[in-house]
matplotlib code that plots the C-alpha trace (Angstrom):
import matplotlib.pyplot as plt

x = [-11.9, -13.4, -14.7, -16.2, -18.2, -19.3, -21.1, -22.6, -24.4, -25.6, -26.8, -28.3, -30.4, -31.3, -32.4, -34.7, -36.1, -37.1, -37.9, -41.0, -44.2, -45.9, -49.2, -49.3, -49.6, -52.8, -52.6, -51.4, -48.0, -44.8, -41.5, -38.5, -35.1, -33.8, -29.6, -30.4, -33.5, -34.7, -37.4, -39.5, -41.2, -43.4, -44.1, -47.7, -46.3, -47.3, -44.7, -42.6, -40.2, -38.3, -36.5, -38.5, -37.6, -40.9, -41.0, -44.1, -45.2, -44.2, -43.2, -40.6, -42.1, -44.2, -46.7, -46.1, -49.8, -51.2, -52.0, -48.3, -46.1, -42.7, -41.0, -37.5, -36.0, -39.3, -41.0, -43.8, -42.2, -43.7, -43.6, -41.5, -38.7, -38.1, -36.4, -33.3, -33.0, -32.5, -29.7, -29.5, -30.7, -34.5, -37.4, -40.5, -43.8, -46.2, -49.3, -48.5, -52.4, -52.8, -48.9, -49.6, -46.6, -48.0, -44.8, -41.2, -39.0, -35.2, -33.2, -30.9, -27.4, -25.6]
y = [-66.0, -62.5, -62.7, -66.1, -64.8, -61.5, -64.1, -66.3, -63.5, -62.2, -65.8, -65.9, -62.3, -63.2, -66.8, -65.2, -62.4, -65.2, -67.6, -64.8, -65.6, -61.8, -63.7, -64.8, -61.3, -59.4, -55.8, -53.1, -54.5, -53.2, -55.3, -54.4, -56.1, -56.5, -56.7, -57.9, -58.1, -56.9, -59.2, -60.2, -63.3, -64.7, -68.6, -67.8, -66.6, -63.0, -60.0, -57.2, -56.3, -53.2, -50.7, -51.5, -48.5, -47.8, -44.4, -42.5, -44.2, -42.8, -45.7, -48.2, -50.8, -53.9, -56.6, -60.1, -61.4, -65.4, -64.4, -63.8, -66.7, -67.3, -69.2, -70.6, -71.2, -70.5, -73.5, -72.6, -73.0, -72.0, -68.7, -69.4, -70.6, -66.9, -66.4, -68.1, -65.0, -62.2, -60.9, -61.9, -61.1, -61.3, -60.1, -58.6, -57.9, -55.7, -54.1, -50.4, -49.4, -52.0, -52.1, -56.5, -58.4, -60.7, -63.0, -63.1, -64.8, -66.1, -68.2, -70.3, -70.2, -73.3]
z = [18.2, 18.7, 15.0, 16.0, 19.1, 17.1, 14.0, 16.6, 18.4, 15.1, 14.0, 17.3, 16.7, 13.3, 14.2, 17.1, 14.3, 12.6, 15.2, 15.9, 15.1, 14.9, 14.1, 18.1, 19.0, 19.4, 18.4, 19.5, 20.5, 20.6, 20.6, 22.8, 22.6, 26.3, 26.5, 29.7, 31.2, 34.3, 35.4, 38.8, 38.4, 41.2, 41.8, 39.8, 36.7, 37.3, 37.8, 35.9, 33.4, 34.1, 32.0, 28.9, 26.6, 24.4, 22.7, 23.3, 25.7, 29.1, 31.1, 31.7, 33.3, 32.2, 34.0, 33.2, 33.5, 33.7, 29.8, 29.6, 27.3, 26.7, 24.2, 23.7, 20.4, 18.9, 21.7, 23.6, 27.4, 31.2, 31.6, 35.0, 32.8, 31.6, 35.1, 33.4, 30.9, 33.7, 33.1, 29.5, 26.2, 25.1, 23.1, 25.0, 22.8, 25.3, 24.7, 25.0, 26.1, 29.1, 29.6, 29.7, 28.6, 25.5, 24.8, 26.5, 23.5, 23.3, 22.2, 23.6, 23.1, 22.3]

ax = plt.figure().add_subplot(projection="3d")
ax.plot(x, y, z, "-o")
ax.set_aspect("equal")
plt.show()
C-alpha cells in the first residue's frame, strides 16, 4: 500500500513535468515546486504566494497579478480556482525581475 501511494505521487510529478508547457512563459522565469503552497487570493484574482524559495534572488514572496494563469491537469482554469491548492502541491513559474507570478500549475489527484 505504501509502495502504491509512493508510484502515484511520482506519476503525479512526472505527469505535471510534462503537462508544462515552458513555451507559455515569457522570459526570464523561474519555476518553483510548492509542497504546499502558501497563497492569498483576493475575489479579483490578484494576491501572493509566500515562501517561494528562488536562489539568488532575495525574496520569498510573489504577486499573483490579473496577468497571472493557472492550469489544472495541463487545462487553462480561473485563476480563483488555485485557492483549492493551498495547502497542497503545485508548480509556480515567476518572473524573478518584476517578482509577477506568470502560471500557477497542478494537477489533480485522482
Amino acid at each position: 500500500m505504501n509502495n502504491f501511494k509512493l508510484n502515484n505521487r511520482f506519476f503525479a510529478l512526472v505527469f505535471l513535468l510534462i503537462g508544462l508547457n515552458a513555451n507559455a512563459e515569457t522570459m526570464p522565469y523561474n519555476v518553483y515546486e510548492a509542497q504546499s503552497l502558501s497563497l492569498k487570493l483576493a475575489n479579483d484574482g490578484t494576491g501572493i504566494i509566500k515562501n517561494v524559495y528562488c536562489p539568488d534572488c532575495g525574496f520569498s514572496t510573489v504577486k499573483i497579478t490579473k496577468d497571472s494563469k493557472a492550469t489544472a491537469n495541463s487545462v487553462a482554469v480561473n485563476i480563483l480556482d488555485a485557492r483549492s491548492r493551498a495547502g497542497k502541491s503545485a508548480m509556480v513559474s515567476f518572473n524573478p525581475e518584476t517578482r509577477e507570478v506568470q502560471y500557477i500549475r497542478w494537477q489533480e489527484e485522482q
